[in-house]
C-alpha positions in Angstrom: 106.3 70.4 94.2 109.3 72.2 95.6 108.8 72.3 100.0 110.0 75.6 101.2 110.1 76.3 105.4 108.3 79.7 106.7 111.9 81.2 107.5 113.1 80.2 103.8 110.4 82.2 102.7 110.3 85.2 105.0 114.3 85.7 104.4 113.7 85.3 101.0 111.2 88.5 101.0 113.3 90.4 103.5 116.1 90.2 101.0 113.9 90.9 97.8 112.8 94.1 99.5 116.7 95.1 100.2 116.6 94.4 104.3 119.6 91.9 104.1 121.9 94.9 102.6 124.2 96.9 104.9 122.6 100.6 104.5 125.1 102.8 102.6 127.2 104.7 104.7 126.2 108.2 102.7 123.7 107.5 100.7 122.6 109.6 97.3 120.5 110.0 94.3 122.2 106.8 92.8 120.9 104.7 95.8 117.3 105.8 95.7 117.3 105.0 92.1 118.5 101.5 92.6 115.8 101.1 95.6 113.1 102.2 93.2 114.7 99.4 91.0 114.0 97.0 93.3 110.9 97.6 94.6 109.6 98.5 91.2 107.0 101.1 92.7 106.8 103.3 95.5 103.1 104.4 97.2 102.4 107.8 97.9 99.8 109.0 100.4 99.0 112.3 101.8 98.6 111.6 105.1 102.1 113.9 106.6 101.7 113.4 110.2 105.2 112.2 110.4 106.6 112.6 106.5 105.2 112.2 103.3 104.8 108.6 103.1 106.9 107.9 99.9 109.7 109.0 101.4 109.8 106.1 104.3 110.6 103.3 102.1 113.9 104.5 101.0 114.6 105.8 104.5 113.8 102.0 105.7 116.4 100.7 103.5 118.7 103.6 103.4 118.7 105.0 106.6 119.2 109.4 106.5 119.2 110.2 103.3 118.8 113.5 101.4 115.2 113.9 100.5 115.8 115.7 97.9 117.5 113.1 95.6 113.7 111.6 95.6 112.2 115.3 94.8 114.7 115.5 91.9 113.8 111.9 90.5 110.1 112.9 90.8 110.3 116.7 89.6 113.1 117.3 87.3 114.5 116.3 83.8 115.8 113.7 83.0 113.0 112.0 85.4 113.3 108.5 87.1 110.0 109.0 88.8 106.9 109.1 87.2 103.6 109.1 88.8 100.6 107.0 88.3 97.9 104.2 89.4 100.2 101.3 89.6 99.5 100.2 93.4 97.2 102.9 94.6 99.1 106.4 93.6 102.1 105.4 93.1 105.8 106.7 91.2 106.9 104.0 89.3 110.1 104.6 86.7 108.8 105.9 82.9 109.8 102.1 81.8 107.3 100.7 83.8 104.9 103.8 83.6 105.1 102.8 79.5 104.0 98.8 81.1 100.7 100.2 82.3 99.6 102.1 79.1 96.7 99.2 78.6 95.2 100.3 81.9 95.7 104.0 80.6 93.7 103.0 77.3 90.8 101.2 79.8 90.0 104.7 81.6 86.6 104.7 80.3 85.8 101.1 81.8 87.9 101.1 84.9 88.5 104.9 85.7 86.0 105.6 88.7 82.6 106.0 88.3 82.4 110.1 88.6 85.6 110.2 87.3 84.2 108.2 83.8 81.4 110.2 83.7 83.0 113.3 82.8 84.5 112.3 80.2 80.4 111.2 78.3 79.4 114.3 80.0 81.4 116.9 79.6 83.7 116.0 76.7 84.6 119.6 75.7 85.9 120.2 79.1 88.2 117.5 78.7 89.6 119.5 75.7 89.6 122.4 77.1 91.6 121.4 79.9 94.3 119.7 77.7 94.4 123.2 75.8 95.1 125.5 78.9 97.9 122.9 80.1 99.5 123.1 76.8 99.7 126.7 76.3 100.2 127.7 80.1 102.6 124.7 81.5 102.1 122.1 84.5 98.7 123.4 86.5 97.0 121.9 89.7 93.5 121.2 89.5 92.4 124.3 91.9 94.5 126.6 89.2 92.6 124.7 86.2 89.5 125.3 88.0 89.6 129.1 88.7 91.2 129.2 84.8 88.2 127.8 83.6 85.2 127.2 85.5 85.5 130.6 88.1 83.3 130.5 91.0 81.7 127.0 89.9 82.5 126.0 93.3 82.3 122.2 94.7 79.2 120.4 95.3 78.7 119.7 98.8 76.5 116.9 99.0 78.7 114.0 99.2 80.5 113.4 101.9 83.8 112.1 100.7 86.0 113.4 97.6 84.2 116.6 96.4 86.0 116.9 93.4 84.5 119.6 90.6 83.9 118.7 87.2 87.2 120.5 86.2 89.0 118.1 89.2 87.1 114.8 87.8 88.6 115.8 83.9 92.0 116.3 85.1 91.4 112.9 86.9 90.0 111.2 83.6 92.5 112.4 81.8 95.7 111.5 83.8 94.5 108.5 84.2 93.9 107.5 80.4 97.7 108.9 80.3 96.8 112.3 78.4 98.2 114.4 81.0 100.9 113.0 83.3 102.3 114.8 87.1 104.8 117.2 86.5 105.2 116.5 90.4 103.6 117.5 93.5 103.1 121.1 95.5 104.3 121.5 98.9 100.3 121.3 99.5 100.4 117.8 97.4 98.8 119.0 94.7 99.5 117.2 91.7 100.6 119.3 88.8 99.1 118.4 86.1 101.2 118.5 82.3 101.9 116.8 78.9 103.3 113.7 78.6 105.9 114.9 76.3 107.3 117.5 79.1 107.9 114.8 81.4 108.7 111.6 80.5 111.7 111.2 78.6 111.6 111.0 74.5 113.0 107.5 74.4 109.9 106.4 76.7 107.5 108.6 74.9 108.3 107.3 71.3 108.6 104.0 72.5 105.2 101.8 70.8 102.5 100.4 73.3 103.6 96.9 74.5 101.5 94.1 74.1 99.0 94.4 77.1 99.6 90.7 77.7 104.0 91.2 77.6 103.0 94.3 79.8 101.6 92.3 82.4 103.7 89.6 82.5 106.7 91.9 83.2 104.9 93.6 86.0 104.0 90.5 87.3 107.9 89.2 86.9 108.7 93.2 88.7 106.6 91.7 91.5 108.5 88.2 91.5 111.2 90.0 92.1 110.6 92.5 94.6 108.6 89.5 96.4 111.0 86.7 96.5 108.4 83.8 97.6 104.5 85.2 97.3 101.2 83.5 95.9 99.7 84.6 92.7 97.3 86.7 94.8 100.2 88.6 96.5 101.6 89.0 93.1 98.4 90.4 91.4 98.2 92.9 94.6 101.4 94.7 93.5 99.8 96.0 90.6 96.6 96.2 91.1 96.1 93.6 88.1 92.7 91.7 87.4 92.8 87.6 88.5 92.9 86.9 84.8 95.7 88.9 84.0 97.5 87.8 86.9 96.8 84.5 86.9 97.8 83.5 82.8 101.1 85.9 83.5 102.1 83.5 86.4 101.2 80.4 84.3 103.2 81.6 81.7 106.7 82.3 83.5 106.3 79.2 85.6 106.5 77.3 81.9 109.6 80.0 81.3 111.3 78.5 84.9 111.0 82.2 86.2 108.7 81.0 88.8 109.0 77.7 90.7 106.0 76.9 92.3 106.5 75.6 96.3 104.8 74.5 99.2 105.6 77.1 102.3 105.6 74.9 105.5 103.5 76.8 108.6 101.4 79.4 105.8 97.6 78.9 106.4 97.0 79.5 102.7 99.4 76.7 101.3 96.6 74.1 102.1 94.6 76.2 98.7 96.9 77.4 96.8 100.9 77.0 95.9 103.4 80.1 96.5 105.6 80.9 93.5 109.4 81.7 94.2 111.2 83.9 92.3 114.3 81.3 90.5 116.6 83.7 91.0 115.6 84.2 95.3 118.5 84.1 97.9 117.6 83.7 101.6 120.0 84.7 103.4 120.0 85.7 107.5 118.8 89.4 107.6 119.9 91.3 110.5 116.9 94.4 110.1 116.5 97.5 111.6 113.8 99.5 110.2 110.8 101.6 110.8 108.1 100.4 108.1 105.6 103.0 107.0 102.2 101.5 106.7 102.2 102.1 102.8 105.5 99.9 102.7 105.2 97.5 99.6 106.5 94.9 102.3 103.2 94.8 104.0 100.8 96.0 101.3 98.8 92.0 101.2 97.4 91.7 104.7 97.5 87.8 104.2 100.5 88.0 103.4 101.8 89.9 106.5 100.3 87.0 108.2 101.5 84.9 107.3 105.0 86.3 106.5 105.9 88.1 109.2 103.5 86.6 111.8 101.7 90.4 112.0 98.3 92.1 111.6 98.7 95.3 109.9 95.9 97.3 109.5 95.8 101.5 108.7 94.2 102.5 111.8 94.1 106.4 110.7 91.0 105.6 109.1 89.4 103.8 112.2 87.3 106.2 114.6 89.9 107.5 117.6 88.3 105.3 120.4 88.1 102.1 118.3 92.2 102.0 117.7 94.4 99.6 119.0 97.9 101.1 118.3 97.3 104.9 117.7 97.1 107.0 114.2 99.9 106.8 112.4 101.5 103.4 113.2 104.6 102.2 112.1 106.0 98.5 112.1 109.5 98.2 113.7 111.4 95.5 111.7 113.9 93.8 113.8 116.2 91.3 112.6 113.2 89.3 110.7 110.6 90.3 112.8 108.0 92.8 113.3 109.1 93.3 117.4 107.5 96.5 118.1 104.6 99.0 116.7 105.2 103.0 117.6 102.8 105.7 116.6 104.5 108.5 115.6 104.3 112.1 114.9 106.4 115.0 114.0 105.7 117.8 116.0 106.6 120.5 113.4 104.9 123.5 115.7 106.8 122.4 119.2 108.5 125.4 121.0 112.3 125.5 120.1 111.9 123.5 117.3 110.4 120.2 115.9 109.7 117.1 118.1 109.3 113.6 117.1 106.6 112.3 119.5 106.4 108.8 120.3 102.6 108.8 121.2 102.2 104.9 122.1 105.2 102.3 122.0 103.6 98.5 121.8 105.9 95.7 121.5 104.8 92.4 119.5 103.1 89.7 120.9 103.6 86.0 119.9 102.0 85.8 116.5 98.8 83.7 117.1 98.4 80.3 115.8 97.9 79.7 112.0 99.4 82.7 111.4 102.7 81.8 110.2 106.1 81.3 112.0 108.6 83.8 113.0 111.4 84.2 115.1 111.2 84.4 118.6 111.0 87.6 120.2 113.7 89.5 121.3 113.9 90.7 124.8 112.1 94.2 125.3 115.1 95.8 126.6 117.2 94.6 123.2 113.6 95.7 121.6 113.4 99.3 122.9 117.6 100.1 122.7 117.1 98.9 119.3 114.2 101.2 118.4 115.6 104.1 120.8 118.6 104.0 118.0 116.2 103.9 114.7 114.5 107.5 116.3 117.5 108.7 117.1 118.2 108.2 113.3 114.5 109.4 111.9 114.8 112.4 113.9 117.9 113.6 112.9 116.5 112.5 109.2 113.4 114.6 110.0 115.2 117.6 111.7 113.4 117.7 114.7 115.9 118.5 117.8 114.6 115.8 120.3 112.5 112.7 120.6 110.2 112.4 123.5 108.4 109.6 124.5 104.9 109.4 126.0 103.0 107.2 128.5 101.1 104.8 126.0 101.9 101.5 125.3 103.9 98.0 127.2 106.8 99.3 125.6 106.9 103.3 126.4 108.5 103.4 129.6 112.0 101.1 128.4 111.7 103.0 125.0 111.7 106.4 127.3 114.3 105.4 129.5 116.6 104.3 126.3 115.9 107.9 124.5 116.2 109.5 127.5 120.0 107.5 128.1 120.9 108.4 124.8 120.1 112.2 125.3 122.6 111.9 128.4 125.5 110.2 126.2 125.3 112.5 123.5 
């Protein structure tokens, strides 16, 4: 078996996930679409405590770019966007959105379980809601509900996802791909519509692949977007089952798409190989990006291990006195290295106009043994000029008019005195 070093493979993902390229100098719609190319599928979360998160990734590869070229992929004809359950919520381009049809035709065994039982339920509402979307155009589920079930209300016993029956048959039906997202409200409300009003008629007419050639080219769209992963990494990136997963990698290891190795310094090569992409480069990557949690590069907490030598967990769902970094945390990529955590927030209500607050500033630690080999760290200073340049950038991105810096962290008083030298220079 092929014997690939811990570096090999970390460059090797940096540059499937577009770190080695130099950003684009002004980047546009044609840039995004070539990002969403190579990732092959973008998260989206609601959580907007700094941005929406979907639009990170492209601003970690791109640098400032115009927000709306996204909103127009997502929202407009001819779309290059299309929502659905690929990773968690995801946009994904109508190709691949056509790929995941057999989960689409599994809704009534994998959809959830309130979400399935609507559909044996309450089958006429399913119906009915098709009917009204039809004849009215794209709806959110709060105008479905007062259309059709006025005053029914929520129930209030649960204490999660209250979702009404009328919610729970939009949900059933979008995802066994009879309605699709015409795109999302400024609230994130996804607007439900038709299929044939947003993806386009070549997709549309386009037959059902075979679920098992559907698989195996969203497993080789993870290949490719992972450079050097293990079938479990691989399976991860769309949410596939271990038998799906694991005949798909079988069968383009036989086709020479996927080489199996041996990564020197990852825990996990001791149970199982790694599969590298045949067509992975590895070049030196020279990083300098702020990774939203969501980021497809740190999606498989193994993984992140053992690739980057870094635990990366979502601490916004952790109780305020039991977190480590802070709420919203996101990675600092530095050359190929994780050198630095910051939790961020946009300050959209601040008095002369929006801040981006640097709540806590943490730089890395060594990486602890067994969990994979990096680089060694940079000094903090290089760290926090580094990262005082990256705000500098997501704030003007963002539009807020200064970046301030608070008191939390081993790394907030450099990263303050950088901003604040910055301020003075410009």
């Amino acid at each position: 078996m092929e014997e690939v070093t811990a570096t090999e493979a970390r460059r090797a993902a940096l540059a499937a996930q577009g770190f080695s390229r130099r950003r684009p100098a002004d980047p546009g719609s044609a840039h995004v679409r070539r990002v969403v190319e190579r990732l092959g599928v973008v998260q989206i979360d609601s959580v907007n405590v700094l941005c929406r998160s979907h639009y990170l990734p492209f601003f970690s590869r791109l640098g400032p770019y115009p927000v709306a070229a996204v909103d127009a992929a997502a929202h407009r004809r001819p779309r290059a966007l299309v929502e659905y359950w690929a990773h968690e919520a995801s946009y994904v381009s109508p190709a691949t959105h056509r790929l995941l049809r057999w989960r689409m035709a599994r809704a009534d065994q994998d959809a959830w379980g309130s979400v399935r039982s609507v559909a044996v339920e309450q089958p006429r509402l399913l119906e009915e809601v098709v009917a009204h979307v039809a004849a009215r155009g794209p709806r959110t589920a709060r105008e479905l509900e007062a259309a059709l079930a006025p005053g029914a209300g929520r129930p209030g016993d649960h204490w999660g996802w209250n979702w009404s029956a009328v919610k729970r048959a939009c949900e059933h039906l979008f995802f066994a791909g009879r309605l699709t997202s015409a795109g999302r409200t400024a609230q994130f409300e996804r607007r439900y519509d038709l299929p044939e009003r947003v993806l386009p008629p070549q997709v549309l007419a386009a037959p059902d692949p075979d679920p098992a050639e559907a698989v195996r080219e969203l497993v080789r769209t993870a290949a490719r977007a992972t450079g050097v992963a293990t079938e479990p990494t691989l399976r991860d990136y769309f949410r596939l089952r271990p038998e799906q997963s694991r005949r798909a990698v079988a069968e383009l290891v036989e086709a020479g798409e996927l080489v199996p190795v041996r990564v020197r310094g990852w825990a996990s090569a001791q149970r199982r190989p790694a599969y590298r992409w045949h067509a992975a480069v590895a070049p030196r990557v020279a990083a300098r990006a702020l990774l939203t949690p969501f980021d497809p590069l740190v999606w498989h907490r193994e993984r992140t291990e053992e690739l980057l030598g870094a635990r990366v967990r979502l601490e916004f769902y952790v109780p305020a006195h039991l977190r480590v970094h802070g709420y919203y945390v996101t990675p600092f990529l530095l050359g190929e290295r994780v050198a630095a955590r910051v939790d961020l927030k946009n300050d959209r209500a601040a008095p002369g106009g929006p801040v981006l607050r640097v709540l806590a500033a943490w730089a890395e630690p060594p990486a602890p043994p067994g969990r994979g080999a990096r680089p060694a760290a940079p000094a903090p200073g290089e760290v926090a000029a580094a990262l005082a340049a990256e705000l500098a950038d997501l704030a003007g991105w963002l539009g807020c008019v200064r970046t301030e810096v608070a008191g939390r962290g081993d790394l907030a008083v450099p990263l303050a005195a950088e901003v604040a030298a910055r301020d003075v220079a410009g």
